[in-house]
C-alpha positions as semicolon CSV with decimal commas, in nm:
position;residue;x (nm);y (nm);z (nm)
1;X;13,419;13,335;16,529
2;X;13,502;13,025;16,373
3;X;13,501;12,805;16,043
4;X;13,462;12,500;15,971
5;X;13,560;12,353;15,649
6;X;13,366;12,076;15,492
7;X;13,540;11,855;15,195
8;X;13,365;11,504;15,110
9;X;13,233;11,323;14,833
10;X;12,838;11,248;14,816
11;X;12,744;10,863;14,740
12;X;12,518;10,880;14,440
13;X;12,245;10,644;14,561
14;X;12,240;10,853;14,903
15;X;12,187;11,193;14,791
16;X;11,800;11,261;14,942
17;X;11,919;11,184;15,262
18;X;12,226;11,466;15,255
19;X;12,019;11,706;15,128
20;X;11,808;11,579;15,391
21;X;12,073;11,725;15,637
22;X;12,131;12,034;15,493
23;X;11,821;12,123;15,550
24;X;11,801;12,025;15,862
25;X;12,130;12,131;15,993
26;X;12,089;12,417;15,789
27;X;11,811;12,543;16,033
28;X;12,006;12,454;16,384
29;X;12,336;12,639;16,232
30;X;12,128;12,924;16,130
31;X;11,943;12,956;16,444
32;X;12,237;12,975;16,651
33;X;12,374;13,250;16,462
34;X;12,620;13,061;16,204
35;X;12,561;13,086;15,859
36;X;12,699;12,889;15,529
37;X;12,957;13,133;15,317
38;X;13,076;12,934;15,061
39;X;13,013;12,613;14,882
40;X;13,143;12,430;14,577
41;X;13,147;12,152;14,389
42;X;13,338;11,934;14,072
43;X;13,730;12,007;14,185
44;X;13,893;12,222;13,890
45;X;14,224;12,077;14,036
46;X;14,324;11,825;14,268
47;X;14,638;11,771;14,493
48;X;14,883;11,522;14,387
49;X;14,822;11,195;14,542
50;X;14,523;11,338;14,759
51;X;14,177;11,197;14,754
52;X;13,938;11,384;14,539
53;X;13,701;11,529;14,786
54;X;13,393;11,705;14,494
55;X;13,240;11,860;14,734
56;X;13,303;12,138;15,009
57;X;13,154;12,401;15,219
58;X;13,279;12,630;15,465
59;X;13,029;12,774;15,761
60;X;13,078;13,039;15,978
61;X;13,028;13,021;16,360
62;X;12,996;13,256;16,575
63;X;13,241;13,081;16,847
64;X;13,350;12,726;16,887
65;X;13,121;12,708;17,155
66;X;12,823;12,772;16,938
67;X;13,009;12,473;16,702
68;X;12,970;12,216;17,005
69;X;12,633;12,324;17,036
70;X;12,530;12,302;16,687
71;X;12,666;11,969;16,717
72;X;12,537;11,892;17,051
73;X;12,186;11,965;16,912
74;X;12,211;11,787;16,572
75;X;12,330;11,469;16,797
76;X;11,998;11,509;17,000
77;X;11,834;11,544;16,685
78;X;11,981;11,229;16,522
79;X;12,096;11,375;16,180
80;X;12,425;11,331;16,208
81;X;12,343;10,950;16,065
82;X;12,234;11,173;15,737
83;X;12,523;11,289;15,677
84;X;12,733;11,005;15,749
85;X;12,524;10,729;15,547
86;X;12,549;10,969;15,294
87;X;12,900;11,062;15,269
88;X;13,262;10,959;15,195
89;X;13,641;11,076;15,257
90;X;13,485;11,368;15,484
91;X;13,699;11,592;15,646
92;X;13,565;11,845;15,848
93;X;13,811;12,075;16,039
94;X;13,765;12,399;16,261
95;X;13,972;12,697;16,207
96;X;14,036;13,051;16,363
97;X;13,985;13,368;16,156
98;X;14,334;13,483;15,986
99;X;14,354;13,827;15,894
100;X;14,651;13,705;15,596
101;X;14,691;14,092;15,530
102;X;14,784;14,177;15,815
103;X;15,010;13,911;15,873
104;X;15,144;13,965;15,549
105;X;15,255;14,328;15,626
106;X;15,411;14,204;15,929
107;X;15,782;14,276;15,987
């Protein structure tokens, strides 16, 4: 299993066309197993000096290898445009599952 964490900010005259590609990608990350866990939106804090990214969503995959073909497919699909037109400051990073209590108890 993997995540991938979405932070970005939506351009206001481009809105249709993200929610465009959620729906979209929605169906190819559900399909293959993946599902969105969390979303949220309007930051109650932001890092010093950072960007404020309003937006964010973490999905679950069920393997990275299901991530590159989620991707592979949304490419052959030609959505990805969606999001990009539609979107700013995106960051979109991959991460393994961390079991923190576990690695809290630790030593």
């Amino acid at each position: 299993m993997v995540y991938a964490l979405n932070v970005f900010n939506l351009l206001s005259s481009k809105e249709d066309d993200y929610r465009e590609y959620s729906v979209k990608a929605g169906k190819i990350i559900y399909a293959k197993g993946g599902k969105v866990i969390s979303s949220g939106w309007k930051p109650i804090r932001k890092l010093h000096g950072d960007i404020e990214r309003k937006y964010m969503i973490v999905v679950k995959f069920p393997s990275e290898k299901i991530f590159q073909e989620f991707l592979d497919e949304a490419e052959a699909a030609n959505i990805h445009h969606l999001r990009e037109n539609a979107t700013k400051d995106y960051i979109w990073t991959l991460y393994e599952p961390w079991d923190i209590k576990a690695w809290v108890k630790k030593n």
